[in-house]
Phi, psi and omega in degrees: 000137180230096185282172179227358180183153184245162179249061180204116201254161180238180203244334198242133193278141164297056180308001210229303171315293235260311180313289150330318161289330195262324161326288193290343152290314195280001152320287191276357167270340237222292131009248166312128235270295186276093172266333162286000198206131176272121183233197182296328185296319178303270195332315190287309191301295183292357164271324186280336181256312184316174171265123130266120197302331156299344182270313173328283172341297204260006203044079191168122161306160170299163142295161188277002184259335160307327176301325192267347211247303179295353196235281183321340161262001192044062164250138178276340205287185164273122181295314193306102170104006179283183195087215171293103154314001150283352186276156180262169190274175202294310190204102168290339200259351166298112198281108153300328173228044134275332176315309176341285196286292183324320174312300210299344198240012179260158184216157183251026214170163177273332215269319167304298163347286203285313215257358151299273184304346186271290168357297170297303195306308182303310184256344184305316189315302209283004164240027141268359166285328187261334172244026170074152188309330188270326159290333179276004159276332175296303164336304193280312198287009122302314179303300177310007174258284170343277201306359204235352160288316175305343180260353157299325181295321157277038187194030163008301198247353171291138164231092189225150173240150201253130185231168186095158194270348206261041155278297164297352187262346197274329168294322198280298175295321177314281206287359164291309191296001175276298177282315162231059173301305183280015161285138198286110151284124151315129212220095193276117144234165183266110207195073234026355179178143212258122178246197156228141173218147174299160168202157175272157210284346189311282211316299196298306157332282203304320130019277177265017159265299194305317154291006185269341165262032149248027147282148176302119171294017172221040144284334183126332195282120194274098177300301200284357165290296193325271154004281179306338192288316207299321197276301198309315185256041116338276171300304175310314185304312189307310181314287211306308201284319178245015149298097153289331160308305188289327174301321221256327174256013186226355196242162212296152165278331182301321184302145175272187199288163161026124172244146162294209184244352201289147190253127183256085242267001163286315215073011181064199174280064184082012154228166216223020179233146153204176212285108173302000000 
């Protein structure tokens, strides 16, 4: 399943969403050393910028014999401290944990990209339409911090380097599936044959979370960012939906309070939630 468009209109030009999308393209267009080819120069970029969980671990870029030991043999196990406690590091000048945030805005692929960014667009407008731009940045780059320590916390000793938005983006759904589960996505799915169908947003989230614990530990794919991202902004929407203090302080004032699940398929005066 691929969604391609949510039915759910907002009150608000996304500005902070659309800022995030054209930031991480033009990153990675702009930016990033191949964005049509993957070559040796990408690797040299994402060890010097990316979040690697061993350097976190050690407050310390790799060293060059760690480096010799994950890359020159193609090895995946772990690497983190191998060689010389004397070899020197690779990029001395590298802040290990501004990369945290910097990770958030590199992709590894044209397809990561687009399929990153298709994502925020669909879901990102409608929770910066509720907590407004400055918070949903606040938002996302937290949710993207969360997700991007749980896959560190599991993987301690890797010096693989993790790059991509979609730990943050994976928060920005945890709180759509919270807030607006039953808005109609729009949906390519494939099954002897490729259609497009509505599908409520429960489903289509619930879906791609549920697959995240099926994925393969050697695909590449940092499953447990997903996760993490996903459940941190989860709570917060839940926190926020049963707070009226977190409401009066996080959520936008033109918006209305909390919204529920009931879906009002009119849409009202231009909005598509009302009140149980």
């Amino acid at each position: 399943m691929i969604p391609i468009k949510d039915e759910n209109p907002t009150r608000h030009a996304p500005i902070a969403t659309l800022a995030i999308i054209l930031a991480c393209a033009a990153i990675y267009l702009f930016w990033q050393p191949s964005p049509f080819a993957d070559t040796s120069a990408d690797t040299v970029f994402n060890v010097e910028h990316a979040t690697i969980p061993c350097e976190l671990r050690e407050g310390r870029a790799l060293t060059i014999d760690e480096l010799r030991a994950t890359f020159d043999q193609f090895s995946r196990t772990e690497a983190c401290g191998a060689g010389s406690p004397e070899s020197p590091q690779a990029f001395a000048d590298k802040s290990v944990w501004l990369s945290v945030v910097v990770s958030m805005f590199l992709h590894g692929s044209l397809m990561h990209v687009a399929g990153n960014l298709l994502f925020l667009w669909i879901f990102g407008n409608n929770i910066e339409d509720h907590l407004g731009p400055l918070r949903f940045v606040a938002f996302y780059v937290v949710g993207g911090v969360v997700a991007t320590l749980t896959h560190v916390a599991l993987n301690l000793g890797s010096t693989i380097p993790m790059v991509g938005a979609s730990g943050a983006i994976a928060a920005v759904m945890g709180a759509y599936m919270v807030w607006f589960p039953d808005a109609p996505v729009r949906t390519i799915v494939a099954f002897f044959f490729i259609t497009i169908i509505r599908i409520r947003a429960k489903w289509v989230l619930g879906f791609w979370f549920l697959l995240q614990f099926l994925t393969s530990p050697n695909s590449g794919v940092a499953w447990a960012a997903h996760v993490g991202g996903f459940v941190f902004g989860a709570l917060v929407a839940l926190a926020v939906r049963a707070s009226p203090e977190l409401q009066r302080l996080l959520w936008r004032r033109s918006a209305r309070p909390a919204p529920h699940s009931r879906w009002d398929p009119t849409g009202g005066a231009g909005y598509a939630w009302f009140d149980r």
